[in-house]
Backbone as XML, in Angstrom:
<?xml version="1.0"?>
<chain id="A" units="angstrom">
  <residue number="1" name="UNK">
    <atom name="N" x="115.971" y="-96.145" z="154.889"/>
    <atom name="CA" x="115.183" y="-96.833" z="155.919"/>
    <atom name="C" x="114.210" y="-95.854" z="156.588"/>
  </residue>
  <residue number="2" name="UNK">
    <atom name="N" x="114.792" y="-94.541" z="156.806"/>
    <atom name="CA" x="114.102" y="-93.177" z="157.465"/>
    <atom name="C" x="112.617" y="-93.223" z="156.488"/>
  </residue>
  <residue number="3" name="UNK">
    <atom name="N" x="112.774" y="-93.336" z="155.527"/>
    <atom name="CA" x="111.638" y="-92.642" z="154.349"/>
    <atom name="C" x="110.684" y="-93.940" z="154.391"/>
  </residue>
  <residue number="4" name="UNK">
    <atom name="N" x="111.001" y="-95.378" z="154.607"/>
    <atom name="CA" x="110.484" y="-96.362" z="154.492"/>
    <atom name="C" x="109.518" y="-96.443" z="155.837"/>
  </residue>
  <residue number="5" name="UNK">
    <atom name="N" x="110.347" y="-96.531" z="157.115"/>
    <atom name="CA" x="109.207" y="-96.265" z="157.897"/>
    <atom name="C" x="108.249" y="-94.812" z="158.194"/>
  </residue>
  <residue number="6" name="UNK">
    <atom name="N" x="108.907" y="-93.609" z="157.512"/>
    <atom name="CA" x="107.824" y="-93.038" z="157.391"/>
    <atom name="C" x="106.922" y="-93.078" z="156.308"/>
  </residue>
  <residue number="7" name="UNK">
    <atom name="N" x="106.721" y="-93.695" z="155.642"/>
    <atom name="CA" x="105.897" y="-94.328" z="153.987"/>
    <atom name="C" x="104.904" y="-95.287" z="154.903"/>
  </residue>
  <residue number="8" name="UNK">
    <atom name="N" x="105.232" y="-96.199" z="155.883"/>
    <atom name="CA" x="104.377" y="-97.122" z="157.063"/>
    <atom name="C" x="103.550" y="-96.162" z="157.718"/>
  </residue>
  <residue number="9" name="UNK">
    <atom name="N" x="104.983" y="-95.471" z="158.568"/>
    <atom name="CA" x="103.596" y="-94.842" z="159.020"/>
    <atom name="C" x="102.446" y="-93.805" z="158.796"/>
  </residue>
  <residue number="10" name="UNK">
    <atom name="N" x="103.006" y="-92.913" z="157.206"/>
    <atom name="CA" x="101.883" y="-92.162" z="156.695"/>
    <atom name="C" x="100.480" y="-93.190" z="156.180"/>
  </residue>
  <residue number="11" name="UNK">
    <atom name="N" x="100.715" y="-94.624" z="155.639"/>
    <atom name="CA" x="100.088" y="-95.412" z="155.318"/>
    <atom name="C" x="98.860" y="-95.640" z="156.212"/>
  </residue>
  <residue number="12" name="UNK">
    <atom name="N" x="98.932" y="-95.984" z="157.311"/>
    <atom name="CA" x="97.979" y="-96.320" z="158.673"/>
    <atom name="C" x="97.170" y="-95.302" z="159.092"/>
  </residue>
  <residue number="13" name="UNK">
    <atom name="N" x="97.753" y="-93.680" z="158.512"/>
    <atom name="CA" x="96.709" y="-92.514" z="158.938"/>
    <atom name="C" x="95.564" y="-92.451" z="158.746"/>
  </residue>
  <residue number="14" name="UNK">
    <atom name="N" x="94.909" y="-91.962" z="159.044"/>
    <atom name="CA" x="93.258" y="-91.767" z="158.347"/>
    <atom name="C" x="93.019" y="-90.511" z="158.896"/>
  </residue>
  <residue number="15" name="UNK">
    <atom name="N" x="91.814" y="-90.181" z="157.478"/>
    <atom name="CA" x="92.123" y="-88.467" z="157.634"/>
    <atom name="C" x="90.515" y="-88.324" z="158.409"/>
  </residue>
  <residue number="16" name="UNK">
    <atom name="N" x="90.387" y="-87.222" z="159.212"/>
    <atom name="CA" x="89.382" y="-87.067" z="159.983"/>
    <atom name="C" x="88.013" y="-86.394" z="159.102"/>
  </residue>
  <residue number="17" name="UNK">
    <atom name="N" x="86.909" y="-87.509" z="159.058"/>
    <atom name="CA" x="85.884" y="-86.537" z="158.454"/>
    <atom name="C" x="85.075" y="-85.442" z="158.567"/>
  </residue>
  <residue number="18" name="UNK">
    <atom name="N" x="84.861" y="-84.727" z="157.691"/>
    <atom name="CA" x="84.243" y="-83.883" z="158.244"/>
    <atom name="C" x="82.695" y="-83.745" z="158.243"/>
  </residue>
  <residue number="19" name="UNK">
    <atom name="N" x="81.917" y="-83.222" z="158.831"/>
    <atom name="CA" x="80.552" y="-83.187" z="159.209"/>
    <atom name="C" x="80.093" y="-82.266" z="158.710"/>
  </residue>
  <residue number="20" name="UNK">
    <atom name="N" x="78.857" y="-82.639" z="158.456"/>
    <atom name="CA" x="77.912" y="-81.392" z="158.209"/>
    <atom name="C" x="76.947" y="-81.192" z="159.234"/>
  </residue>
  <residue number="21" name="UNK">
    <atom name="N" x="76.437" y="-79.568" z="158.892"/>
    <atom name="CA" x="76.022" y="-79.084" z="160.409"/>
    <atom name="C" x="74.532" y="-79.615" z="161.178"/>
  </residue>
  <residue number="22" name="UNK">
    <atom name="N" x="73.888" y="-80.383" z="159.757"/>
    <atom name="CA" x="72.955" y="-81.171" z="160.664"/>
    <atom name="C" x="73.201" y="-82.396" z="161.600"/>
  </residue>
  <residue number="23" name="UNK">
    <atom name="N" x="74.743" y="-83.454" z="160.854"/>
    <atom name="CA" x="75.205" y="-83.847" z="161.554"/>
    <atom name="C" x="75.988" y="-83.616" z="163.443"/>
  </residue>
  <residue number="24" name="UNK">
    <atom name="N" x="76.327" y="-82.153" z="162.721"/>
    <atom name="CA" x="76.843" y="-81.953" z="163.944"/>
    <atom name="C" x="75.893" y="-81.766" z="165.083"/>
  </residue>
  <residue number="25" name="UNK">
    <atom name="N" x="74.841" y="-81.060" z="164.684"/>
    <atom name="CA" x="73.098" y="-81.000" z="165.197"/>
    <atom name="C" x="72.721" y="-81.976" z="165.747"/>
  </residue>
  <residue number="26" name="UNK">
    <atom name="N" x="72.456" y="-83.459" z="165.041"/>
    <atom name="CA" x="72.109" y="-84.919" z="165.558"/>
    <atom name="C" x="73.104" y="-84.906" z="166.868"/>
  </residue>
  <residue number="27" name="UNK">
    <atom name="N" x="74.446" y="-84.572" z="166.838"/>
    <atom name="CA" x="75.502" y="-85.338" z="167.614"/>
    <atom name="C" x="75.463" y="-84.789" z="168.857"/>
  </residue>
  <residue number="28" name="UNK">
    <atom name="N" x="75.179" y="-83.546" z="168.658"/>
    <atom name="CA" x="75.351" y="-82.621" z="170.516"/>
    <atom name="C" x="73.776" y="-82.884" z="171.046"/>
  </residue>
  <residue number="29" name="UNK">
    <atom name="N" x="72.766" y="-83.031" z="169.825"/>
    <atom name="CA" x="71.582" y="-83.872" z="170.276"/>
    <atom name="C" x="71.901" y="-85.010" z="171.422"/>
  </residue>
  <residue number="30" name="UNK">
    <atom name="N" x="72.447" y="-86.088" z="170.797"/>
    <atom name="CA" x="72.581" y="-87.443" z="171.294"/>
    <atom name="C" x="73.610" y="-86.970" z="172.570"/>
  </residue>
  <residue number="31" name="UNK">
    <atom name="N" x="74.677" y="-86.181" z="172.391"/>
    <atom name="CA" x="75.355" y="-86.326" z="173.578"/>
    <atom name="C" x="75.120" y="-85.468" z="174.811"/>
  </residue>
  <residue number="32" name="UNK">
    <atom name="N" x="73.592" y="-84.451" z="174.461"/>
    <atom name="CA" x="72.758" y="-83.928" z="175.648"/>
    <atom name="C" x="71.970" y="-85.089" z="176.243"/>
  </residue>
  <residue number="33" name="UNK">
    <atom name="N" x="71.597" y="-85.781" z="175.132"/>
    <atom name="CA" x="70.342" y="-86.702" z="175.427"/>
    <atom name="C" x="70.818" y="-87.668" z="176.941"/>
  </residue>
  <residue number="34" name="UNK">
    <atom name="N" x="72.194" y="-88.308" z="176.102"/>
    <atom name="CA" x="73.194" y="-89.028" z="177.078"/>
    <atom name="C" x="73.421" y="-88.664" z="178.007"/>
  </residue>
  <residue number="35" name="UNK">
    <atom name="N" x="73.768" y="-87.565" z="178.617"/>
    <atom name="CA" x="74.091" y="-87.069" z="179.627"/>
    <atom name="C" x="72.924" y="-86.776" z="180.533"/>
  </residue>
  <residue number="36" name="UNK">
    <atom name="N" x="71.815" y="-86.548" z="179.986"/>
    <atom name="CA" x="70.789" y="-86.281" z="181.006"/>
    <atom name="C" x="70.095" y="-88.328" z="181.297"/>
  </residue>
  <residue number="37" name="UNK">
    <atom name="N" x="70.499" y="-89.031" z="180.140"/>
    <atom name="CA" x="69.384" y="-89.918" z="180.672"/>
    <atom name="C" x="70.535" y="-90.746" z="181.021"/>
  </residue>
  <residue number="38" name="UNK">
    <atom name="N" x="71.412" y="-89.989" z="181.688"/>
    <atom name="CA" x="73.041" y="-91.344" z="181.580"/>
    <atom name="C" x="72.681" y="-92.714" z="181.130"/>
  </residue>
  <residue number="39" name="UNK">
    <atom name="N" x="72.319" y="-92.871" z="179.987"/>
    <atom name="CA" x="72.514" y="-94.178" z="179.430"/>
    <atom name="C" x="74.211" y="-94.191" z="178.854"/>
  </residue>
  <residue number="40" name="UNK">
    <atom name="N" x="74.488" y="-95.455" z="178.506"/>
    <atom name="CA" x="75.636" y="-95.618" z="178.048"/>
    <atom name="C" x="76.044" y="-95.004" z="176.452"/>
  </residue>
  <residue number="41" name="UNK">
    <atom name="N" x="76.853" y="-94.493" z="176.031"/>
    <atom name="CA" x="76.535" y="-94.191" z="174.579"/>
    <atom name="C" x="77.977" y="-94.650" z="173.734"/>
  </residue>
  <residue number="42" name="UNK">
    <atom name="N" x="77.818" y="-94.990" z="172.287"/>
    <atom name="CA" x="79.305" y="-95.945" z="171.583"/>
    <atom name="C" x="79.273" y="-94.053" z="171.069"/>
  </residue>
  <residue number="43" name="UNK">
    <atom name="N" x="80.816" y="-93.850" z="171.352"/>
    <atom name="CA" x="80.801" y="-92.493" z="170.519"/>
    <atom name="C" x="82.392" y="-93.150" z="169.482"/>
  </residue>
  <residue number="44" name="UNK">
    <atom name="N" x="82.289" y="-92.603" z="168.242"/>
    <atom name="CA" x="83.307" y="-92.703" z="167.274"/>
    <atom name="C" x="83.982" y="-91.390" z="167.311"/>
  </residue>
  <residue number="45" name="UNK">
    <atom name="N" x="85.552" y="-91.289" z="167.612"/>
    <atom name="CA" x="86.152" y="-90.380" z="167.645"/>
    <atom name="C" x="87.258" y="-90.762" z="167.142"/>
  </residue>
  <residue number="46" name="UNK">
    <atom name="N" x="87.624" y="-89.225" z="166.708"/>
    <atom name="CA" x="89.536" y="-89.277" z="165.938"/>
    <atom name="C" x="90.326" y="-88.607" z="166.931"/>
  </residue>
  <residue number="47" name="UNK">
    <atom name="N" x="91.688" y="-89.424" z="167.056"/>
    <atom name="CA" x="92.496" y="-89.340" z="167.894"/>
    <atom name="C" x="93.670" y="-90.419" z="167.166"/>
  </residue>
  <residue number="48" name="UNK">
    <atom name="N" x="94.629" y="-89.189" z="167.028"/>
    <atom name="CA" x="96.248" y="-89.518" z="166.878"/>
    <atom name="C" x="95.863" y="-90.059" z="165.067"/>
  </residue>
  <residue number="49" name="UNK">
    <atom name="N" x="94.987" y="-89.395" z="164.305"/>
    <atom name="CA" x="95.586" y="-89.619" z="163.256"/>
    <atom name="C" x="94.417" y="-91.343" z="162.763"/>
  </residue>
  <residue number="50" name="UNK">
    <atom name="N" x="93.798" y="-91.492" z="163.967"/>
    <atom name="CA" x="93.081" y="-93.029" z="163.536"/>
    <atom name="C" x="91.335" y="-92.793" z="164.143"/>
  </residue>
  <residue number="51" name="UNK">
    <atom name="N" x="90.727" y="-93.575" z="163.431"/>
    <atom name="CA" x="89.452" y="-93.305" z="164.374"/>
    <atom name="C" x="89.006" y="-94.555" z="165.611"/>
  </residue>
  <residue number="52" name="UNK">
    <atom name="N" x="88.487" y="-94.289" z="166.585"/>
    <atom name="CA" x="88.260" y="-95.242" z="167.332"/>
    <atom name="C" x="87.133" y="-95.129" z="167.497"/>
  </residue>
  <residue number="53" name="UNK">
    <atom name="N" x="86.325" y="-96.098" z="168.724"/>
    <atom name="CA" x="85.301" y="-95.884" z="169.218"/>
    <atom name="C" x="85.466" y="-96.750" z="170.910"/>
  </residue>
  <residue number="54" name="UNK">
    <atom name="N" x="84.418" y="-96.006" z="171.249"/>
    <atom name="CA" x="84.499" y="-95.554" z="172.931"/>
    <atom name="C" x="83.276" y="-95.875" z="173.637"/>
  </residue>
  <residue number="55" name="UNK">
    <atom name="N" x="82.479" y="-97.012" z="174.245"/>
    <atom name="CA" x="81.322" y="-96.995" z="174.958"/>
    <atom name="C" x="81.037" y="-96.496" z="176.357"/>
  </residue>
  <residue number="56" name="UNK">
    <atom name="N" x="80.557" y="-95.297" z="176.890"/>
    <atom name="CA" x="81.044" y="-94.980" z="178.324"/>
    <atom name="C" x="79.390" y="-94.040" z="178.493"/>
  </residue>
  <residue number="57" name="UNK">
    <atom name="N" x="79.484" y="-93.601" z="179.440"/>
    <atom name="CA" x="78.437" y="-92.626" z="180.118"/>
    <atom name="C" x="78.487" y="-91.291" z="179.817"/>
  </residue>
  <residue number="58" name="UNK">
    <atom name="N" x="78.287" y="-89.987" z="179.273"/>
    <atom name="CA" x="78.995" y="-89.465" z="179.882"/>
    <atom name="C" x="78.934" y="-88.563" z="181.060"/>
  </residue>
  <residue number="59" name="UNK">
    <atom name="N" x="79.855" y="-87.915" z="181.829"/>
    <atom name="CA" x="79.563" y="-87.543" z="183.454"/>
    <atom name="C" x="79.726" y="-86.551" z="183.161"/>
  </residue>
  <residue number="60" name="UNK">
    <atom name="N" x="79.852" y="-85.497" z="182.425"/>
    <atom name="CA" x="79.836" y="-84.330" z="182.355"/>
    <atom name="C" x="80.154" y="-83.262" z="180.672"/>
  </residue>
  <residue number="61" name="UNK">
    <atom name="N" x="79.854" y="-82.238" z="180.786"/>
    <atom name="CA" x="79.708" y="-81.595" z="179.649"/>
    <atom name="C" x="80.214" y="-80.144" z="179.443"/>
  </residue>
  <residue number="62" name="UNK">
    <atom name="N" x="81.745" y="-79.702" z="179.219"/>
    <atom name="CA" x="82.551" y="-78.463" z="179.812"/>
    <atom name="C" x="82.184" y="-77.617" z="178.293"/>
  </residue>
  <residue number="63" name="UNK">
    <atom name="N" x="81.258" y="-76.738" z="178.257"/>
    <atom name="CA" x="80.928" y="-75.636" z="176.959"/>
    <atom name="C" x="82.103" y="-74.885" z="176.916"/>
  </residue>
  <residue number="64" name="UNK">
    <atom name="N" x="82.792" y="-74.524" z="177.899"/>
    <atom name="CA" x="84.117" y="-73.654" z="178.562"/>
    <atom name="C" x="85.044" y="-74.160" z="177.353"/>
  </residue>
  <residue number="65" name="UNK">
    <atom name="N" x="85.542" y="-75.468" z="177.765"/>
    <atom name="CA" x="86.614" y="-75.727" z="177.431"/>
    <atom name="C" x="86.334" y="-76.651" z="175.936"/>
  </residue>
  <residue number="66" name="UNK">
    <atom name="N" x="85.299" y="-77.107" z="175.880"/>
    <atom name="CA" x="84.756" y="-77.943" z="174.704"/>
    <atom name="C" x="85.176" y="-79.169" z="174.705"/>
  </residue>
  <residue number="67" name="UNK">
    <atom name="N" x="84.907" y="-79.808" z="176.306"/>
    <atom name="CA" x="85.132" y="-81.021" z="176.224"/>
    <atom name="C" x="84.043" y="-81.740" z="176.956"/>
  </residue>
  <residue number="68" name="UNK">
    <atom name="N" x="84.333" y="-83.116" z="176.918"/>
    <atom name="CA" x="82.969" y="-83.691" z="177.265"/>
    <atom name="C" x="83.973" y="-85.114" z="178.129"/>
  </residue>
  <residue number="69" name="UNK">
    <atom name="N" x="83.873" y="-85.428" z="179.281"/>
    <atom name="CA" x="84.246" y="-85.561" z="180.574"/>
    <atom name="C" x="83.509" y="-87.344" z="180.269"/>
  </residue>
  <residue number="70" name="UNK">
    <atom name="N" x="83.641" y="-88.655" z="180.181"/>
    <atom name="CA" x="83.232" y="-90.055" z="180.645"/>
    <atom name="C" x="83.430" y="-90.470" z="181.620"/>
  </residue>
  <residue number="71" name="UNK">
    <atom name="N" x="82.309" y="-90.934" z="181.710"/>
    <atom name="CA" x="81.802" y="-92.203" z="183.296"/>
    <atom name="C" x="83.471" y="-92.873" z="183.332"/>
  </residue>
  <residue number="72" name="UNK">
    <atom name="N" x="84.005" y="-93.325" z="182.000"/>
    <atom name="CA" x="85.400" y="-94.127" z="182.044"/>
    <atom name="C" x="86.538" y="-93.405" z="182.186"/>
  </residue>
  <residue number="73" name="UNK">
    <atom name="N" x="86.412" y="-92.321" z="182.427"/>
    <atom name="CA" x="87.582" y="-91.336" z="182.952"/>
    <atom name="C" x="88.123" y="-90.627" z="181.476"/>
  </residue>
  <residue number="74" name="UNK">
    <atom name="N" x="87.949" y="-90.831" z="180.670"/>
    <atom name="CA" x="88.414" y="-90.697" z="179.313"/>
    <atom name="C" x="87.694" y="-88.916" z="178.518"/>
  </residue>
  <residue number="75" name="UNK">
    <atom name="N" x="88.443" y="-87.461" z="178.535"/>
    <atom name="CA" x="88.008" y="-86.475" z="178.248"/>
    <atom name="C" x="88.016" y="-85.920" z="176.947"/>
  </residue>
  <residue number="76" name="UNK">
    <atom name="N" x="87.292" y="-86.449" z="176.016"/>
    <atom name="CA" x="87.334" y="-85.696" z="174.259"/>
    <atom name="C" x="87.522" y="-84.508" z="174.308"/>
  </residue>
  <residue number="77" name="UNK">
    <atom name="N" x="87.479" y="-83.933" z="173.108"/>
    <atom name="CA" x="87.296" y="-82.497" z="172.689"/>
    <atom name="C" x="85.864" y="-82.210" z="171.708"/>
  </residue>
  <residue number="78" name="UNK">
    <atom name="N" x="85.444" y="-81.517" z="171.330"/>
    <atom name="CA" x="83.896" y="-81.854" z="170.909"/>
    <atom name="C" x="84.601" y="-82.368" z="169.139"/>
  </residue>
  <residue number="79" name="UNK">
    <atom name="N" x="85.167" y="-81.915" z="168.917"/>
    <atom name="CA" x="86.040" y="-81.724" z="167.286"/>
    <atom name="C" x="86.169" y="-82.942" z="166.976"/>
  </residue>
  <residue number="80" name="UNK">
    <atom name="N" x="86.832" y="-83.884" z="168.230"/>
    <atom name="CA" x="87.265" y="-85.296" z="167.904"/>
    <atom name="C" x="85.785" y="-86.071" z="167.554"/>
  </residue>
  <residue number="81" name="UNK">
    <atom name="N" x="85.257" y="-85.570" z="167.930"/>
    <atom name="CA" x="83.667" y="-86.360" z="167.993"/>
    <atom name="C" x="83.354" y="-86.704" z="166.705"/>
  </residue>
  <residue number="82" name="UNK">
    <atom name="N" x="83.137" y="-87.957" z="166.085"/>
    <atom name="CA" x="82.621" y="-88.133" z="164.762"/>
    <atom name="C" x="80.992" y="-88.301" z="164.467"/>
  </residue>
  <residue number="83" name="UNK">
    <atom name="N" x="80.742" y="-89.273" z="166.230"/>
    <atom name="CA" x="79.461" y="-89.770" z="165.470"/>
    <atom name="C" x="79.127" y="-90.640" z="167.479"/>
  </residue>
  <residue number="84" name="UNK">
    <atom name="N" x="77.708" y="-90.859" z="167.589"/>
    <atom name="CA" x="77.668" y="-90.899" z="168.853"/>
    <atom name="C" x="76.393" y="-91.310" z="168.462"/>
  </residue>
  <residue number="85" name="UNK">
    <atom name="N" x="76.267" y="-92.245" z="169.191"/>
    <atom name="CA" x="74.613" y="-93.705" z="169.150"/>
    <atom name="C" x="74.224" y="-94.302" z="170.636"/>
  </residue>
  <residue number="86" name="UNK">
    <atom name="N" x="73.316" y="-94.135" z="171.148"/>
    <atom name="CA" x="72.686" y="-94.848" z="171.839"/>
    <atom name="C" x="72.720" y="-96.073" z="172.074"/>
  </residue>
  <residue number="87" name="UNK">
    <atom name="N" x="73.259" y="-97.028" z="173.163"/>
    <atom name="CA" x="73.040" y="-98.458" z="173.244"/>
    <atom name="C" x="71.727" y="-99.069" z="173.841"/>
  </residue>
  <residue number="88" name="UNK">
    <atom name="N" x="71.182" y="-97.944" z="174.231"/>
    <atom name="CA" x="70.010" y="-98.705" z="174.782"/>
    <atom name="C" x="68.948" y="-99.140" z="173.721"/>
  </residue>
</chain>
């Protein structure tokens, strides 16, 4: 039963992609851009093994620690970051 639900839950993982560095280029683009023109921005991030996505502001930008701080209270890491678009 042990091996069965872990067979479930290796099943549901998804593996985090990786970027290339113009990508990564576009992305700290868009998430300077965001931050200075606080528009709202959809960012796609990996977290716990799944990818999500996240529409928020963001309120701040820590180079220190390599995280990036939302209007929705919610603090990434830059790593988790997949991909980040403009709603306006």
């Amino acid at each position: 039963a042990k091996d069965t639900i872990k067979a479930i839950k290796e099943k549901g993982k998804e593996e985090r992609p990786t970027l290339f560095p113009e990508e990564v280029n576009m992305l700290i683009d868009t998430l300077v851009d965001g931050y200075y023109t606080k528009d709202k921005i959809v960012l796609t991030y990996y977290e716990a093994h799944h990818i999500k996505n996240i529409t928020s502001t963001i309120k701040k930008i820590h180079p220190n620690s390599n995280t990036i701080e939302l209007g929705c209270g919610k603090t990434l890491y830059f790593e988790q970051i997949i991909h980040a678009s403009s709603v306006g």
